[in-house]
Phi, psi and omega in degrees: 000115190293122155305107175315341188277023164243019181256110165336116160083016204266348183261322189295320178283311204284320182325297145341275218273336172285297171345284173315350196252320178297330213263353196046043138350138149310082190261132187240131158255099197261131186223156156309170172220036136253208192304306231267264183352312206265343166270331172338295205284330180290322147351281186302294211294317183316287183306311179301333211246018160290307163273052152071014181272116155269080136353068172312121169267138171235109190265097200291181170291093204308346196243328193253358171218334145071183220274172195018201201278146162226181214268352166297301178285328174307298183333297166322289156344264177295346151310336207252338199136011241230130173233019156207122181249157189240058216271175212207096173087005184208156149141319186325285139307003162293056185291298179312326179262004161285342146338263143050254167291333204269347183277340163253024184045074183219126169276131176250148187237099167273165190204126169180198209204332199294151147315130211219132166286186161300293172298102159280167198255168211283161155173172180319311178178137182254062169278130172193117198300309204278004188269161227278349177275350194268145200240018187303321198045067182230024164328305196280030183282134156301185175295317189287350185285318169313312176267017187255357206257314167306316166295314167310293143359315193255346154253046197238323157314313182275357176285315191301311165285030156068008161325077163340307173316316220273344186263341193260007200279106160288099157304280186332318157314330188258013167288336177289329194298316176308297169337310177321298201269333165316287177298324167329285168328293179065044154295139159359075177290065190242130163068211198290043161251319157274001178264312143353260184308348171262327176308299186290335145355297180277329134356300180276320178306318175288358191016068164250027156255127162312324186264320170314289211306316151327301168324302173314309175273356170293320191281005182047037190295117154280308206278199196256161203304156153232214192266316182273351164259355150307314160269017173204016159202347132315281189322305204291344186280320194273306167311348173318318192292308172303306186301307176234347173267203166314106192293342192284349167320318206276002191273331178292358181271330186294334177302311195297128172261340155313057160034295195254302187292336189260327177309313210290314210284302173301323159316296194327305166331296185313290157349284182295012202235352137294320183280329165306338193264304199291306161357288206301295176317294210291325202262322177322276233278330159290320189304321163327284167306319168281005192245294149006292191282258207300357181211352153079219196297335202099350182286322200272015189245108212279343162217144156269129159258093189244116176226155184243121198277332212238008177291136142318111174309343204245010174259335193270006142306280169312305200299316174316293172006291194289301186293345164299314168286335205281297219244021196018038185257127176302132189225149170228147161233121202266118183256129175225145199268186211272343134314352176093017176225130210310000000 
């Protein structure tokens, strides 16, 4: 475990966020709506509600808002109360909608992993291994890993400031969400990105998150979790949501203590993640055929290009994906709505 103060700005993010706790702050939680997003922000809220915080998490919408914070929804925000936002897998390049925040005096906390300019966007504090001043060299981290580093850090703040609560908080319990995202993610499994993932491994074994342990059981998992049922039946259940549902399911399901309320969420999951497979088959199976017609194997063509009026937008990420590996080629696949316009 890397001392978190050797992360930019990681004393400065823990400091903020022990304020908000002390002061019981409005806290708003901005995610991503994959895996990474969605164990990050159940990350964040599980610690604030340890200290009496109820956290609003907020996940856009992959179609109608598309990817990190924007200034519509910061607005929206900070309209409702919000006297801290927190963004968790995003944030890093939001300059307009950080903007924003900052014209109405509202502090934001980035937390992210993503690529970063030379110009950062205005805000409170920025961890980000990758951004270009920082020397942690904790680069291959996912996001949650990034945001598990901070809470140490923030309970390493409230202890000093003598916060009582701060003795009883098991960090090491939130290790299956890191883990989740780790593998999920499909960062490096390397120096504490594998220590992450083993730890949390035994974690994840005790099923003591209510929504993992639901999962778990939609995935029909018998034997004890592994990595591969992280990435390739977990992960893919919880991104169901982000694609064609509710992008805010999967955080809410990590969230949940509830029993009965994680079953519910994970069947939705489940579902959804079947109608996504058939989607999928489906769309797979014209892109194919249509790459087919037009570019034969694919040797003479230096990029694929494939498209549809009737394709899922939030599906059309995979099918390159699928065509790239298939035709060994860069490929794009094109969702265009029913006006005709991509």
């Amino acid at each position: 475990m890397p001392d978190p103060d050797t992360l930019t700005d990681g004393r400065k993010a823990a400091e903020r966020l022990a304020d908000a706790i002390r002061r019981r702050e409005k806290v708003v939680i901005f995610g991503d709506y994959d895996v990474d997003g969605a164990a990050s922000s159940a990350l964040m809220a599980r610690f604030m509600r340890h200290f009496d915080i109820t956290a609003e998490i907020y996940i856009p919408d992959r179609i109608f808002e598309g990817y990190g914070p924007n200034p519509q929804a910061i607005d929206q925000l900070i309209e409702r109360g919000s006297e801290l936002i927190v963004t968790v897998d995003c944030g890093s390049t939001s300059h307009e909608a950080l903007a924003v925040a900052a014209e109405r005096r509202t502090d934001v906390v980035v937390i992210d992993h993503h690529q970063v300019g030379s110009v950062l966007p205005p805000c409170h504090a920025l961890v980000n291994p990758n951004r270009e001043d920082d020397l942690s060299g904790q680069g291959h981290l996912c996001a949650a890993g990034v945001v598990y580093l901070v809470l140490v850090n923030t309970l390493r703040v409230l202890r000093l400031r003598g916060d009582p609560r701060a003795a009883s908080f098991d960090l090491l319990s939130l290790l299956d969400l890191v883990a989740l995202a780790t593998v999920c993610d499909v960062v490096p499994l390397k120096g504490l990105n594998r220590a992450y993932v083993v730890k949390g491994l035994l974690a994840a074994r005790h099923m003591g998150n209510a929504g993992l342990a639901a999962l778990l059981r939609k995935a029909a998992i018998g034997g004890p979790v592994t990595p591969y049922h992280l990435g390739f039946l977990l992960g893919p259940r919880i991104n169901a949501g982000g694609r064609i549902g509710d992008a805010a399911l999967g955080s809410r399901l990590l969230t949940l203590d509830d029993a009965a309320a994680a079953e519910a969420i994970a069947s939705q999951l489940d579902e959804l993640n079947r109608d996504r497979q058939a989607m999928e088959a489906a769309m797979l199976a014209e892109a194919e055929a249509e790459v087919l017609a037009e570019y034969g194997t694919g040797e003479g063509a230096s990029v694929i290009v494939t498209a549809r009026q009737n394709w899922h937008p939030g599906i059309v990420g995979l099918i390159a994906a699928r065509i790239k590996e298939k035709f060994r080629r860069p490929a794009f696949a094109i969702a265009f709505d029913p006006n005709g316009r991509g």
